[in-house]
N, C-alpha and C positions, 0 to 999 in steps of 0.2 A: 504493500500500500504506500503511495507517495506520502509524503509527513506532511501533514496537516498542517492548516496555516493557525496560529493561534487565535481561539474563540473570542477572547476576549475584542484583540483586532481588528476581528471580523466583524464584530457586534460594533466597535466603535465604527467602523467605515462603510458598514452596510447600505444605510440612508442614503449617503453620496454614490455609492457603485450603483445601487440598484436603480437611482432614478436616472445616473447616467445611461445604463444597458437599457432602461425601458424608452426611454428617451429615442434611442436609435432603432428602435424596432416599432416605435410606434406606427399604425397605418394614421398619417393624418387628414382629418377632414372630412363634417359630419356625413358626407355622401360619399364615401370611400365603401369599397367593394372590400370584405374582407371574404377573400378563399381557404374555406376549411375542409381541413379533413378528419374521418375521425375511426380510432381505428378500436373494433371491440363493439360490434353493435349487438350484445346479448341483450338481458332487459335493462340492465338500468343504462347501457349505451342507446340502446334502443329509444331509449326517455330522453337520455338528454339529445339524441341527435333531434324528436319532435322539437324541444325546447328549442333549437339553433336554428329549425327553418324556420320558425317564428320572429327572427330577431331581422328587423328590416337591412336591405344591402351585405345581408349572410348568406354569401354562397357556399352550397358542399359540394366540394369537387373530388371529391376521394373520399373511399371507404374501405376499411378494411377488417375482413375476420376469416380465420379462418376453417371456420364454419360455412359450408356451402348456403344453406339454408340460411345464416346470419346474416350471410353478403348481400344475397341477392335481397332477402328482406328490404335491410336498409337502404342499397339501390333507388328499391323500387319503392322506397317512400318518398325518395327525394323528388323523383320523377312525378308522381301522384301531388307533390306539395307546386310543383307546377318549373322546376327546373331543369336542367339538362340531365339525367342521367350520368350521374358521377363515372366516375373510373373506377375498378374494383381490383383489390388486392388482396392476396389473403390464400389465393391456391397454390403457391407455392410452396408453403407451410409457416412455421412461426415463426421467420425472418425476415418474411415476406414484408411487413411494412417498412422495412431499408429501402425497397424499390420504389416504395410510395415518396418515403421524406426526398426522395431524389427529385418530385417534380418542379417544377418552375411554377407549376399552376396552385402553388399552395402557399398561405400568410402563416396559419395556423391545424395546431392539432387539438382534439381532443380525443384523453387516453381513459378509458372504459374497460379495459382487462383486468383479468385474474391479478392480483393486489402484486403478486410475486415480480412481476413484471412492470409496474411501473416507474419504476427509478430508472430502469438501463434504457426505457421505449421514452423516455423523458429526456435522460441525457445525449440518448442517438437525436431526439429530435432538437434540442435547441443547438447542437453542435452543428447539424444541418439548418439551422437558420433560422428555424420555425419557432411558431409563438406556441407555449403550452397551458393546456387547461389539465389538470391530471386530477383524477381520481381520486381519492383518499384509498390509505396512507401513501405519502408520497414516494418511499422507500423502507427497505426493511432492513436494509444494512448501515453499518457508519462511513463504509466504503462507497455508497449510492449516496450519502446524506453529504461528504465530500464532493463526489465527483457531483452532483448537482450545481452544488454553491460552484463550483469552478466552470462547469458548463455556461452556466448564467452569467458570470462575472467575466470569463475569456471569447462567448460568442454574443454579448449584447442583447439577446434573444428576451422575450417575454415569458417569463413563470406564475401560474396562478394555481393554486391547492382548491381545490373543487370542496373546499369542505362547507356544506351546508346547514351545518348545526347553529353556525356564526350567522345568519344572517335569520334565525327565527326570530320571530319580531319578539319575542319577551327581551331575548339575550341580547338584542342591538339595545333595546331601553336600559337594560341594566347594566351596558357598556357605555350609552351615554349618560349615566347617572354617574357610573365613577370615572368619567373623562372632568365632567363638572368637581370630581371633589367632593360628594355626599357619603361616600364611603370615609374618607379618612383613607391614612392605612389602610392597605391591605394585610391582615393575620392569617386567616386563613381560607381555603375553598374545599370543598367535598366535589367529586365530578365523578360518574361512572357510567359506562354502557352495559346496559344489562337484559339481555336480548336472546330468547331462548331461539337458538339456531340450529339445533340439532338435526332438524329436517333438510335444511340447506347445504351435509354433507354428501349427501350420493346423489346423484342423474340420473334420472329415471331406470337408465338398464343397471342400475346398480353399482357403476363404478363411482369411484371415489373422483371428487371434482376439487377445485382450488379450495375452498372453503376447506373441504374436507382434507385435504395434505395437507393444510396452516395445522389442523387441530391434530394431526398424527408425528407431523414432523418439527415445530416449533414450542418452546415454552414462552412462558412471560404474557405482557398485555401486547396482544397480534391488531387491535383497532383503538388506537389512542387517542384519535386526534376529534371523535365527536364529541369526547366529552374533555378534556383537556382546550381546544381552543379559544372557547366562546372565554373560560377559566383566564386562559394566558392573556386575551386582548386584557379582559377587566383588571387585569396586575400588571398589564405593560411591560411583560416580558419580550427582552430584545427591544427593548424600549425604553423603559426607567427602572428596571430588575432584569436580574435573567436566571436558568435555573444552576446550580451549583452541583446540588447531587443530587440522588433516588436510593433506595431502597424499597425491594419488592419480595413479597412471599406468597406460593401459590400454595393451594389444597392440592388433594389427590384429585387424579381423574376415575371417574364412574359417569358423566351424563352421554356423554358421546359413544362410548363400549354400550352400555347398557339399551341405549336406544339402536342400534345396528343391531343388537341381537335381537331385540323386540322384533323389532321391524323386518331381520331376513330370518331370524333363528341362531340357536345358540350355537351351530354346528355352521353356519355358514362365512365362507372365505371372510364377507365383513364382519362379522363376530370376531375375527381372528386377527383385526389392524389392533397395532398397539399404539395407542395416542397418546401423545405426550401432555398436550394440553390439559392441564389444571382446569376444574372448574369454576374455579375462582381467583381472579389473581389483583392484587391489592398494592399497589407502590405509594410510598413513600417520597416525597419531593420535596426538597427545600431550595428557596431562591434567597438571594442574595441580600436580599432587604428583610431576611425572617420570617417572610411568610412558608407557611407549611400545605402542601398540596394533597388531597389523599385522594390517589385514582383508582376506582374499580374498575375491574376486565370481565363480564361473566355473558358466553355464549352459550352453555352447556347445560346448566342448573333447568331442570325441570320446576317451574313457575308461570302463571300467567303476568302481564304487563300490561299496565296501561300507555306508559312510553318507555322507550326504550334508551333513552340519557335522561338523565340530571343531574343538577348543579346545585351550590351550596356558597354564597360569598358573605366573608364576616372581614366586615371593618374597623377601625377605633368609631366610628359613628353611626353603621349603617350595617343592616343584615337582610340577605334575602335569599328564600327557599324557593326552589322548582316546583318540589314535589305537589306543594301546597298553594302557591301560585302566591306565597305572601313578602312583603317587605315590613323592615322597621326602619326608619329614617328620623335620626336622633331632631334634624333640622325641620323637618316636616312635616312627621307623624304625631295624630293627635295620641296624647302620653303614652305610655310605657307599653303599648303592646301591639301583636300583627295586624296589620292590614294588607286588603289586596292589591297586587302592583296594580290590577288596573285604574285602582284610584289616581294612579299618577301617570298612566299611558297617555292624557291630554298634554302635556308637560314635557315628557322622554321620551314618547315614541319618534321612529326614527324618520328623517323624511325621504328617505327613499316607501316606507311601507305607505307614509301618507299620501304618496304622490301612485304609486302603483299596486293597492290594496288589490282593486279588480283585477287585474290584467295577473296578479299572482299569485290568486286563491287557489287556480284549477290544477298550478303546475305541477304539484308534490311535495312532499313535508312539510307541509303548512306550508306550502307558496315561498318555501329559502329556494327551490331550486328554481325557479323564474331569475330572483338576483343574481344567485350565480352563475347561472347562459349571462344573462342581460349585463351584469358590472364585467364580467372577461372581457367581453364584446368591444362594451363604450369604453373601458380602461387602455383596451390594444387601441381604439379608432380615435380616441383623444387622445395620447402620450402621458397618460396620467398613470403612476405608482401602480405597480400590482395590490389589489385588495387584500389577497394574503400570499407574499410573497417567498422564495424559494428560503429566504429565512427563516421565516415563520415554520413554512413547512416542514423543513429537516428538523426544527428544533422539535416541533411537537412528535412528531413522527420517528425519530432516535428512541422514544419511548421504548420500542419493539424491541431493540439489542440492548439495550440498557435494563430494561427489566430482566432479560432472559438472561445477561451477565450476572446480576445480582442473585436471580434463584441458583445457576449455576457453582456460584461460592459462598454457596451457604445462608444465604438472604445476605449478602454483602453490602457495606453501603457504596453505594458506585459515582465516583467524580465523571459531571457531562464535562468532553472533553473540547 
């Protein structure tokens, strides 16, 4: 692995690299044609690709999967959406999209594949030139979490983390509630995904698909970045904090085994995968200004849900729970106890949700994913800062080898490096 540039450095000079590199890559000019392409149109590629031929002056010019049946789909949506029938890539198998980042005919990508793959299908694309929208998590290595930050910073290209937890309208009001200063300090936050996926391991004929190799081949927290981000904006990490170390400790694994045997039988081949993943996994984060992070990981735990993240922020002056939908705000709230944030959504809600309630209700996750097609979009086409940029991203997303370091030596406590 080349030596890393030091963090600290990096975080002081981030702000000036980044908006120099977005800068040069921007498409300027609000009737500018952005050409996209996007490679991974399973379902939720499938979604966001609907999401981008909605976005005015977004052309898709390339498509890629390599899934016959995914190609020609999303093809033939573009076509049906009233454009030219894109180009199609994807049958030559899964390096296939190297031929795609080659065209001329393309601004940008958006990256929609199996998790395992989006750091190197990221870093092949901005070194080829192209603006990226990626998936969440950005990467799963510290070696992808590098070679991103230097892709970015040595091809000028445009990075955005597709993460859509950040722009649910509760968490933009309670991002700009402590941009304002109504929190005080930041001490602590509670953040966790807790998301029974058991079902999401095997493909219909049975085999095991990405989801399910993350849980047989990986330890630690394998999806950090939906409940950790909205966290990191509201503390201004890589901002006015950053994090220092982690520690993490997982349970045994039983929900993943247990359901494969349900499901095919106690004698059958998938009875017989040994997964690694923990059903529960819990890290420990402290940032530099002493605040204390506590992130849950749980895919596996047999549970129903009513959602599947939440959050937890405590101030020197201000507190407020997800679960519950309450705030206390030492400067605002009538005396000593909870009230619901919506009391104050007159006041904090964000104007982006004011201005495009309608148009984002229908798109998914409460309408975060309409912002994030629509802010990548107007970000690349005005030369404006990445929303959540290739910094952000590695940082939240290091979560993945950082946990899996710490369970690996014992629940360690592990310096981000």
């Amino acid at each position: 692995m080349k030596k890393p540039i030091n963090r600290r450095s990096f975080l002081a000079t981030a702000g000036v690299t980044a908006t120099m590199a977005l800068g040069r890559r921007a498409v300027a000019g609000a009737n500018s044609r952005i050409r996209c392409g996007i490679i991974g149109v399973g379902r939720r590629g499938t979604h966001l690709l609907r999401l981008a031929l909605s976005v005015p002056q977004v052309q898709i010019t390339a498509v890629c999967d390599i899934q016959p049946v995914h190609l020609e789909r999303g093809r033939e949506m573009v076509a049906k959406a009233g454009q030219a029938r894109p180009a199609g890539f994807g049958q030559r198998g899964p390096k296939d999209y190297l031929r795609m980042l080659e065209s001329n005919d393309l601004d940008a990508v958006i990256i929609a594949t199996p998790m395992q793959d989006h750091g190197v299908m990221a870093i092949d694309a901005l070194q080829a030139g192209k603006a990226v929208l990626s998936e969440v998590a950005a990467c799963m290595t510290l070696d992808e979490c590098w070679g991103l930050v230097r892709a970015v910073e040595a091809s000028g290209s445009f990075y955005m983390l597709a993460e859509n937890v950040c722009y649910f309208r509760d968490c933009m009001a309670v991002m700009n509630m402590a941009r304002q200063g109504l929190f005080g300090g930041i001490t602590y936050a509670e953040c966790g995904y807790v998301h029974d996926c058991r079902f999401l391991h095997f493909d219909p004929d049975g085999s095991l698909n990405w989801r399910g190799q993350l849980a047989r081949d990986y330890v630690g927290n394998l999806y950090p970045t939906h409940a950790i981000g909205p966290v990191a904006q509201w503390t201004g990490i890589n901002k006015s904090d950053r994090i220092v170390s982690l520690v993490s400790m997982t349970s045994r694994s039983f929900g993943a085994h247990n359901n494969a045997s349900k499901k095919y039988g106690p004698e059958s081949p998938q009875s017989r995968i040994a997964f690694s993943k923990g059903d529960t996994t819990t890290t420990m984060i402290q940032t530099a200004n002493g605040a204390v992070i506590d992130l849950r990981y749980d895919t596996t735990s047999s549970r129903p849900h009513r959602t599947t993240v939440y959050h937890t922020l405590q101030g020197e002056t201000a507190s407020y729970r997800s679960l519950t939908g309450d705030v206390w705000i030492e400067s605002k709230s009538e005396g000593y106890r909870w009230e619901p944030l919506t009391r104050h959504m007159a006041e904090f809600d964000d104007p982006l949700w004011k201005q495009s309630e309608d148009q984002a209700a229908s798109s998914g996750h409460g309408g975060a994913d309409f912002f994030v097609i629509n802010e990548f979009f107007a970000a690349l086409r005005d030369g404006r800062p990445s929303p959540i940029d290739v910094y952000d991203a590695v940082t939240w997303s290091s979560v993945i080898p950082l946990s899996a370091a710490s369970i690996r030596q014992g629940n360690a406590r592990i310096e981000v490096p």
